[in-house]
N, C-alpha and C positions, 0 to 999 in steps of 0.2 A: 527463565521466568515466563508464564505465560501472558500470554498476552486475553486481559478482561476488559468487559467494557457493560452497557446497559439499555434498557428498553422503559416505554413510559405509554401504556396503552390509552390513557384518557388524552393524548395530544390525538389520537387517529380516532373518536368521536364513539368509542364505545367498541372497537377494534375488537374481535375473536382470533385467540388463537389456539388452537391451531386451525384450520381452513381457510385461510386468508384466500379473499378474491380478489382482482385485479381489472377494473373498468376497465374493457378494452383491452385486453394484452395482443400482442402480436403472435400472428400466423404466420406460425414456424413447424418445421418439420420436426416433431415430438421427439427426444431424444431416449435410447434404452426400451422404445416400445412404448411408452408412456401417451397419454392422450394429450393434445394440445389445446390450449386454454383458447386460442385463439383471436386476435386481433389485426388492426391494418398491418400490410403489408410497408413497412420500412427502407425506402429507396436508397438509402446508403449503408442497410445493412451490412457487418461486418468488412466494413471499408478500410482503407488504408490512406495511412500520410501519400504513397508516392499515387495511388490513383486518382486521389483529392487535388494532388500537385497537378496532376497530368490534364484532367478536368476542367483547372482555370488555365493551365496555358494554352489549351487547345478551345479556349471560349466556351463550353458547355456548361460550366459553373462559374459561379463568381464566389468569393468570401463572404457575401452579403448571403447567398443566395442558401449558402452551405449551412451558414449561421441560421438562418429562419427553419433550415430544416430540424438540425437537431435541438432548438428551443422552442419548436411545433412536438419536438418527441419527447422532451420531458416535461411539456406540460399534458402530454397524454398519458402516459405508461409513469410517470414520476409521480410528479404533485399531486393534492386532493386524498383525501383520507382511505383511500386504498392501493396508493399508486406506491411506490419503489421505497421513496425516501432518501434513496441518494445524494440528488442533491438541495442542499441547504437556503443556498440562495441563487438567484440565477443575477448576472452583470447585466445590469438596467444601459448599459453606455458598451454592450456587446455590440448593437449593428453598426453603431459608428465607426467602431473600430474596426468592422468587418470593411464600410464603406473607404475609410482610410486606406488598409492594405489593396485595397480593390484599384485608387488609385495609382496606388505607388506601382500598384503591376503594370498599368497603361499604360508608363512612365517610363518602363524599363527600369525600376528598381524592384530587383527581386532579394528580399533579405537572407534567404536559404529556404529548406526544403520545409520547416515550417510557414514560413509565410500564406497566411490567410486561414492559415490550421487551426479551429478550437478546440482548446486544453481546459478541462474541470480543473481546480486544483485544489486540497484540501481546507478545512478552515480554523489551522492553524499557521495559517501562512499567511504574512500580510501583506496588502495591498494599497497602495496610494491612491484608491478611487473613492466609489461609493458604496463598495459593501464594504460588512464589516469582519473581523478577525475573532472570533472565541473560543477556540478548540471545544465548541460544541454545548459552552456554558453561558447560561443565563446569565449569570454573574460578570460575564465582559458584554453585554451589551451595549452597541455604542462605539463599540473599538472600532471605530475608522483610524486606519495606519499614515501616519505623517510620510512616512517612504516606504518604498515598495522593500518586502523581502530579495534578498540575491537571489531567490529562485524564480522570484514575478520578473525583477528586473531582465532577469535575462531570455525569460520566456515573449516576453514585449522585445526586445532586439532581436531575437530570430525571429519575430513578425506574428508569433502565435497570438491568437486570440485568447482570451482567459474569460471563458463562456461562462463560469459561474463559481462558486466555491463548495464541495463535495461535506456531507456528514459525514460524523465520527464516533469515534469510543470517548466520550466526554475526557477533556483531560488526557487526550491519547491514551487514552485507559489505563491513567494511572490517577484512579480514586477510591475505587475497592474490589478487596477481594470477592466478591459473590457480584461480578457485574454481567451484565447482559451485553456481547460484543454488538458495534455499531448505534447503541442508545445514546442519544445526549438530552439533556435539559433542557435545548434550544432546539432540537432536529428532531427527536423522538429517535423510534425505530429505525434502521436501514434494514431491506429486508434482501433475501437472497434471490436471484431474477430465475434460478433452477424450478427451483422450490420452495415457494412464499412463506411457508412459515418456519421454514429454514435460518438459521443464523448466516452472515456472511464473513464472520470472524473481524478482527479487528487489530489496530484500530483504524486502517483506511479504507474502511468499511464502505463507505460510498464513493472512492476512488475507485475502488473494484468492482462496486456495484452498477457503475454508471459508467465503465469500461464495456463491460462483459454482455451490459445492459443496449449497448449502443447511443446512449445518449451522449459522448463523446469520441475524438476518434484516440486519444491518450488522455492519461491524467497523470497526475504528480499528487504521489502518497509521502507521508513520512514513518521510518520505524528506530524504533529502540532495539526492541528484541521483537522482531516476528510480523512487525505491523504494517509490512508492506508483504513479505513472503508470506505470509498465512491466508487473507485473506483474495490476495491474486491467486492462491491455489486453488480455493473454495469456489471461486468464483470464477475458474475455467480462464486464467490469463495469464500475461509474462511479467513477472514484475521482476527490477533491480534491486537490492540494497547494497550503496555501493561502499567504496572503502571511507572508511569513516578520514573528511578533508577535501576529497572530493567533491563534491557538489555543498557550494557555503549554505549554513545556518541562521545566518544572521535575518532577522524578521519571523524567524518560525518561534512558535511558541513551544518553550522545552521541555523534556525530562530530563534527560542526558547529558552533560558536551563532550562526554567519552564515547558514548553509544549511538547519537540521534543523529541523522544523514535523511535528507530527503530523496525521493528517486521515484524512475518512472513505471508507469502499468500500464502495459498495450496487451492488443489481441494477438501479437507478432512480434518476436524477436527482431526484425526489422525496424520496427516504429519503435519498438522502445531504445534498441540500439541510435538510433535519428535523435530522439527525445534527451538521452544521454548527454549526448555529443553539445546538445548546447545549457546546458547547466554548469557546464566546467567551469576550473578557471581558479584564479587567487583573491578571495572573496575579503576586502581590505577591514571588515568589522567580522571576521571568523580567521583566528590567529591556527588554526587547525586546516586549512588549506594553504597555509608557507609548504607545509609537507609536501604537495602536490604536483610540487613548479618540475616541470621537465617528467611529467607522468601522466597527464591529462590527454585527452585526444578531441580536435574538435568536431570531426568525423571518424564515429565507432564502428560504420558500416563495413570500413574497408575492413575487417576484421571477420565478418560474418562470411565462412567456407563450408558449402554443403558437405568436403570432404574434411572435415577439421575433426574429425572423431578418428580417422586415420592414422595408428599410431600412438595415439593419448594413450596415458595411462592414468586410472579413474579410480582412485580408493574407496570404498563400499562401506560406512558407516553399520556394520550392524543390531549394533546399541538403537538404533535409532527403528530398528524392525521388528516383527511381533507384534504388534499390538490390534493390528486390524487386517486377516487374511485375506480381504478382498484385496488391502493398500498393497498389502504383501504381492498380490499377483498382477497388480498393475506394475510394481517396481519389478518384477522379475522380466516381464516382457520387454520394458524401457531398457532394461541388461541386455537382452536378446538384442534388441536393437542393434544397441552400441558397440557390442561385437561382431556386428553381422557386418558392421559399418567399420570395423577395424581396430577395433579400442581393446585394451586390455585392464579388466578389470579386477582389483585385489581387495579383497576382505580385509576390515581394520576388524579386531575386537571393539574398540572404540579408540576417539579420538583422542585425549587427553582422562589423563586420572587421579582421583578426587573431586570432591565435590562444593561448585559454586556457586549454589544458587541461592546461599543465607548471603552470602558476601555480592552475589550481584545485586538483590533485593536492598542490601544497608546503602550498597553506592547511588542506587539510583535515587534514594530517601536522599540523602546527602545533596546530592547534584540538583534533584527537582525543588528543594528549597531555596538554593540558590539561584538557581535560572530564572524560577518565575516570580522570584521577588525583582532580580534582576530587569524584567521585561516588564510586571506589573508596575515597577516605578518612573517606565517611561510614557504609560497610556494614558489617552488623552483626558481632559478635564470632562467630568459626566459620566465618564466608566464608572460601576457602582463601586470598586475594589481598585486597591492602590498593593495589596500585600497578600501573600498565600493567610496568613492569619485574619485576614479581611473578607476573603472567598470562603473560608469553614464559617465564619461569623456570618456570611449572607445566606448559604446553603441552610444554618439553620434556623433563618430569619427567616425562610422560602420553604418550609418541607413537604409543603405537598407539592412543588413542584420539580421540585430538587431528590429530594428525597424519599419518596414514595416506596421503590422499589429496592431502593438497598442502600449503603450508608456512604462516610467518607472518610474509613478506617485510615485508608494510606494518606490521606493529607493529614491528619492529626499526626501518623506518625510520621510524614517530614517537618510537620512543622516543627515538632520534638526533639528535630535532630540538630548538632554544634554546625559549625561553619566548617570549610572544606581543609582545613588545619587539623582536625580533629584526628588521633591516632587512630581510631578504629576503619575511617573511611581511608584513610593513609594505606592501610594494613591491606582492609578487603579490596581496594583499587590493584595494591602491588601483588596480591594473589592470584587474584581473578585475570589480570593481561600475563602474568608469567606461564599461569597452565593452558590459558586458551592457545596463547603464542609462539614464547620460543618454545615449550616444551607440550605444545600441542600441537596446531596448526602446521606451524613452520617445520617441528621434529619430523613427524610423522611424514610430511611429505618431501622432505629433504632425504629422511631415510629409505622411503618408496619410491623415490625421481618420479614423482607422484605430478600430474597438471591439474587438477583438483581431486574434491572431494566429491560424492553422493550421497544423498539419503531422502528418505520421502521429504518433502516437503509439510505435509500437514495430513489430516485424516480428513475425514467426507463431514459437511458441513450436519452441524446438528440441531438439533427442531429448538429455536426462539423460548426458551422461559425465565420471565419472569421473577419468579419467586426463588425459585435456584441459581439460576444463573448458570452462565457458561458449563459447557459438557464436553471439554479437550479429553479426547482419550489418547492421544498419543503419545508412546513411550519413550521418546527423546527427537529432537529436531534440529537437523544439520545446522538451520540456523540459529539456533540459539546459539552454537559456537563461534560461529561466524561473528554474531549480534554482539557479545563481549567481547570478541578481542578486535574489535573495529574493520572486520574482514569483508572482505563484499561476497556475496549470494545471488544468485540468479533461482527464479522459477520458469519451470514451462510443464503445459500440459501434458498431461501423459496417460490419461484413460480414467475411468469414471468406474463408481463403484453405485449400483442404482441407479444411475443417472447422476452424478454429483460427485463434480470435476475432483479428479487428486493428480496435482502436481510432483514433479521432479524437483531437487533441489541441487543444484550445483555450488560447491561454495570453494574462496582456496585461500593463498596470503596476500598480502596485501595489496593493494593496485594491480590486480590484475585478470581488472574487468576484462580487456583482449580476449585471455585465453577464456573465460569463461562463458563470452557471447559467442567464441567461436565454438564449441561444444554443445553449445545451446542449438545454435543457431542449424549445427550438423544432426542435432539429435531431432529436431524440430521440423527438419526436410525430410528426415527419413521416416519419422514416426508424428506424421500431424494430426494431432489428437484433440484439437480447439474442438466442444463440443457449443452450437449455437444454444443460449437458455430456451427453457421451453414454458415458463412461467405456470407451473405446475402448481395447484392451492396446496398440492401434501401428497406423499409419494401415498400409493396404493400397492398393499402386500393381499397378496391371496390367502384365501382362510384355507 
């Protein structure tokens, strides 16, 4: 299923698209030949966890210091009615926290290789401070979190800062079919940092944005199907989705509890391998991480071998090719790579067969009635809505601000749906994990002694509308198989079509992120293909 989402131009103050300009963009070296838009120069551009690290221990930067940079950079190239839109809200109690880690270093307590590091992190993820939690709707205003999600918690004990909380696809983009990727009711637009009137896909649309963008140095996206792989490809970055148990759930605002896993988006298989490593763990309000005990790692790094392509043998989704001859010749080259580097590469037909995309659509209907009644029952007194049947009753109690641009088909139809008893969700659950699984996934590369899978990742980001909504042209995507049968996925760049990043996709069976960082991580040395954005108003084609 694809992954939609929406756009809402009267929040940016009369906003044109397509030409979108950008006050101030940064001067960068124009990518594809393109002309460069132009703005200050960014002194931690494309920076890293370990030079950041290196930085404060060698006294040149502090946490504080690092902090005031990158919330000087998105209140330049971000905020204000022509800036990114990324991010959401920015942590009002960021330098404190900055000046805290700051002392604990002086101190000789170093918590790990995050310490003093700021993390954006979605905003469907809750926080026990002072922003608030809505997966990008109106309609949770107010959601200040009684305790931190398992993924803040842990991100605060490896020492990270949590600099702000990133826009989304309203709803993780599941509210209707004809949405606009990265739009919410509360955020508006997130736009693409390549190509401003660009879409950035969704729905961790300004996790990606404010990755790629430099306004952080990682962030933490969440996906069902696609919503962390999609847009980290669009958007020129590495993002994870990992084994569904893996990194807990509990605090995040749901769709899924078979499909939804949060996970990291860097500029570097390195940083997000780092970023991994402390998300693990047996997360004691997510019964779906007991799986995990004796599978976890809490350093992913050791894993990362620029000779890890050596050997592999790498299955070639070709179902998933065809659709766009540029995608086509950047995955061909990424091939070259990988056998120039030692790998052996085998052509699937496709990965499993028949079709599940009626039955993944009914489980997710299924599952998001339950999750977010489940979650809406715990928010605090003053949130407008207590029930998914409460959020349709506010959105059309709200429609010009809610509703303007397109409707909110798929909550009417979860609301419409029985409880998780119900034989038909029974049916499409036991379908949909058997094909993707034993007799997809696991078949296929058990009978190929196969160490993962390949296929593009996504196609080249498309132009921002409105009225239509989202323009996916791609003919199948490795991770949507991955995405149902709770399988982890890895992206990384791998060359550009106009200017406009298209990612790799790596995906295999279960828990075993290892092999997959380590293939990344080989592909990634040999072929570094991270294109800097070049904040272009709109590509220019020759008459």
């Amino acid at each position: 299923m694809k992954r939609r989402t929406f756009l809402h131009l009267s929040t940016f103050g009369g906003l044109a698209l397509p030409g979108l300009t950008l006050a101030g963009c940064i001067d960068k070296t124009p990518s594809m030949g393109e002309e460069s838009t132009g703005i200050s120069t960014f002194d931690l551009d494309e920076t890293s966890i370990e030079l950041l690290g290196q930085a404060m221990a060698e006294g040149r930067l502090s946490a504080r210091a690092i902090t005031e940079k990158y919330l000087a950079r998105i209140r330049e190239i971000d905020q204000g009615p022509n800036g990114l839109n990324a991010v959401i809200e920015v942590n009002p109690e960021a330098l404190a926290l900055a000046d805290t880690l700051d002392r604990e270093r002086a101190n000789g307590n170093l918590r790990g290789p995050l310490h003093g590091i700021p993390v954006l992190i979605k905003d469907n993820i809750d926080t026990a401070d002072k922003m608030m939690t809505t997966a990008g709707a109106l309609a949770l205003n107010g959601n200040i979190a009684r305790q931190d999600a398992w993924v803040a918690a842990r991100l605060r004990a490896a020492g990270a800062i949590i600099l702000g909380k990133t826009n989304l696809s309203e709803w993780a983009n599941f509210r209707s079919t004809r949405s606009s990727s990265g739009w919410s009711s509360r955020g508006g637009q997130t736009r693409n940092p390549y190509v401003l009137n660009r879409n950035t896909s969704g729905s961790s649309s300004g996790s990606a944005a404010g990755v790629s963008a430099n306004l952080c140095v990682v962030a933490i996206g969440t996906e069902t199907n696609g919503s962390v792989i999609s847009p980290a490809s669009i958007c020129g970055i590495v993002g994870i989705k990992p084994t569904v148990g893996l990194v807990g759930r509990s605090g995040i605002i749901p769709i899924s509890h078979t499909q939804d896993t949060a996970g990291p988006m860097a500029r570097s298989v390195r940083d997000a391998a780092i970023l991994l490593g402390a998300l693990t763990g047996a997360d004691p309000r997510d019964p779906a991480t007991v799986a995990s005990e004796g599978k976890t790692h809490p350093d992913y790094t050791v894993f990362l071998d620029p000779q890890g392509l050596k050997g592999a043998r790498i299955g070639v989704d070709r179902s998933a090719f065809g659709f766009h001859e540029g995608v086509d010749r950047v995955m061909e080259k990424a091939m070259e790579s990988m056998r120039a580097q030692g790998a052996t590469l085998i052509d699937l037909e496709r990965v499993y067969e028949g079709d599940t995309g009626n039955e993944e659509y009914q489980i997710l209907l299924y599952e998001f009635k339950d999750g977010v009644n489940k979650y809406l029952a715990g928010v605090p007194d003053g949130v407008p809505v207590r029930s998914l049947r409460e959020v349709i009753e506010y959105n059309l109690a709200h429609p010009e601000e809610n509703l303007a641009w397109f409707g909110q088909e798929i909550l009417i139809q979860a609301q419409e749906k029985g409880d998780l008893t119900t034989q038909e969700y029974l049916e499409a659950l036991e379908k949909v994990h058997r094909l993707t699984r034993e007799a997809g996934i696991d078949k296929v590369m058990a009978e190929q002694q196969l160490d993962a899978i390949l296929a593009p990742a996504e196609g080249p980001g498309w132009t921002t509308d409105l009225v239509n909504g989202d323009r996916y042209i791609s003919g199948g995507n490795g991770y949507g198989t991955a995405a149902m049968a709770g399988y982890p996925s890895i992206t990384v760049p791998a060359g550009a079509v106009h200017g406009l990043p298209i990612g790799i996709c790596l995906y295999g069976k279960a828990w075993t992120e290892p092999t997959l960082l380590k293939l990344a991580y080989a592909f990634e040395q040999a072929s570094p293909s991270r294109l800097a954005p070049s904040f272009l108003q709109e590509l220019e084609f020759g008459g």
